[in-house]
C-alpha positions as CSV (number, residue, x, y, z in Angstrom):
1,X,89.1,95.6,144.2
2,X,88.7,94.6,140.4
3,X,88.5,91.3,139.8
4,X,91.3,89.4,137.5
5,X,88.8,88.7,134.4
6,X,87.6,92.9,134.7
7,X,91.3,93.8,134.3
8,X,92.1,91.6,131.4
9,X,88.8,93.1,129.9
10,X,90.3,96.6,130.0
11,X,93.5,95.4,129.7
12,X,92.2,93.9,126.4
13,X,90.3,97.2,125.1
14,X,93.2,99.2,125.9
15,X,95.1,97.0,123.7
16,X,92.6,96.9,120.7
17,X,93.0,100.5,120.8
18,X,96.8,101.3,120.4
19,X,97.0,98.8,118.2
20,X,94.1,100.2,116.0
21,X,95.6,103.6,116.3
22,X,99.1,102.2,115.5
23,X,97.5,100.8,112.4
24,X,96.2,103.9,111.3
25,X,99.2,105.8,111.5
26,X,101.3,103.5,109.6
27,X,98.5,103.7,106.9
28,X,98.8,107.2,107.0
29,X,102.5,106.8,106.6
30,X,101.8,104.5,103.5
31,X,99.5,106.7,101.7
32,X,102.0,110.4,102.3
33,X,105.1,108.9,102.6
34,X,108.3,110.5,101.2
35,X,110.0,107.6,99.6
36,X,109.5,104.0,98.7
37,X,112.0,102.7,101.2
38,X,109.3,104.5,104.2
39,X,106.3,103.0,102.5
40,X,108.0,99.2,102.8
41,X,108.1,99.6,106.3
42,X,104.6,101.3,106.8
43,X,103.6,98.2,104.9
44,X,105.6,96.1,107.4
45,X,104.3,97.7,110.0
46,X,100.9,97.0,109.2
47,X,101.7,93.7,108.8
48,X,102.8,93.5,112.4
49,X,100.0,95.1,113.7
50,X,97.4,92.8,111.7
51,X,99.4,90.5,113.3
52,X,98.5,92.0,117.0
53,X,94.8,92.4,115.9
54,X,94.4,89.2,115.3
55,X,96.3,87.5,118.3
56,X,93.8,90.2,120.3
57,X,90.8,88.7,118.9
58,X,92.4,85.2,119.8
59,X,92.7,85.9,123.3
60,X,89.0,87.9,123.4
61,X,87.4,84.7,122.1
62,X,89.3,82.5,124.2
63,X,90.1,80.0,120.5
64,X,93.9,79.0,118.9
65,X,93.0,79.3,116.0
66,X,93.7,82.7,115.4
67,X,96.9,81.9,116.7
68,X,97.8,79.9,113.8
69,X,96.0,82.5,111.3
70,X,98.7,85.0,112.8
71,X,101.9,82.6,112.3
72,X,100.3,81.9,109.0
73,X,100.1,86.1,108.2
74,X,103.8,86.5,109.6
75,X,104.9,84.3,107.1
76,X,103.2,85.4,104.2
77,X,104.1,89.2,105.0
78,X,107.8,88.6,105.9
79,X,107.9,87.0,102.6
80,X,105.7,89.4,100.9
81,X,108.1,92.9,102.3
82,X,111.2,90.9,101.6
83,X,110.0,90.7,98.0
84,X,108.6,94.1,97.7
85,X,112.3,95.5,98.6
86,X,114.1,93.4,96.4
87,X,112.0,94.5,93.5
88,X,112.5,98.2,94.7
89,X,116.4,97.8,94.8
90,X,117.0,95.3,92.1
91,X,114.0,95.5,89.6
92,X,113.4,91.8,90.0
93,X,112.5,89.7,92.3
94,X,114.4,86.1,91.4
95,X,117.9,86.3,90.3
């Protein structure tokens, strides 16, 4: 029987992977997409999944502080897409 600290391990590489292969798709999505609406979301995606990488690496190396790097990133790109859009839309950004 596999030990618990073996399963996380895989468990763990499993997850490095989809999330790395997620990545890449939405990179591909933001480099041949059709319209600028599908490349704010690939960007937003890629937020979200630097988000996972990095909460990955946090529980690999056992630390909190990539935690707070991740909250930090959240942040900054929920900001960042919200003002991508409204430049898209509106041609500014503050009103």
């Amino acid at each position: 029987m596999m030990s618990p600290e073996v399963f996380a391990d895989y468990a763990l590489m499993i997850a490095f992977v989809a999330v790395s292969v997620s990545q890449l798709l939405a990179m591909v999505r933001l480099v041949i997409g059709p319209g600028a609406g599908d490349r704010i979301l690939a960007l937003d995606t890629m937020v979200i999944n630097g988000i996972g990488l990095i909460v990955l690496v946090g529980l690999y190396q056992g630390t909190q502080v990539y935690f707070e790097a991740a909250l930090i990133f959240a942040m900054l790109g929920f900001v960042s897409t919200v003002a991508y859009a409204r430049f898209l839309l509106r041609g500014d950004i503050i009103e």
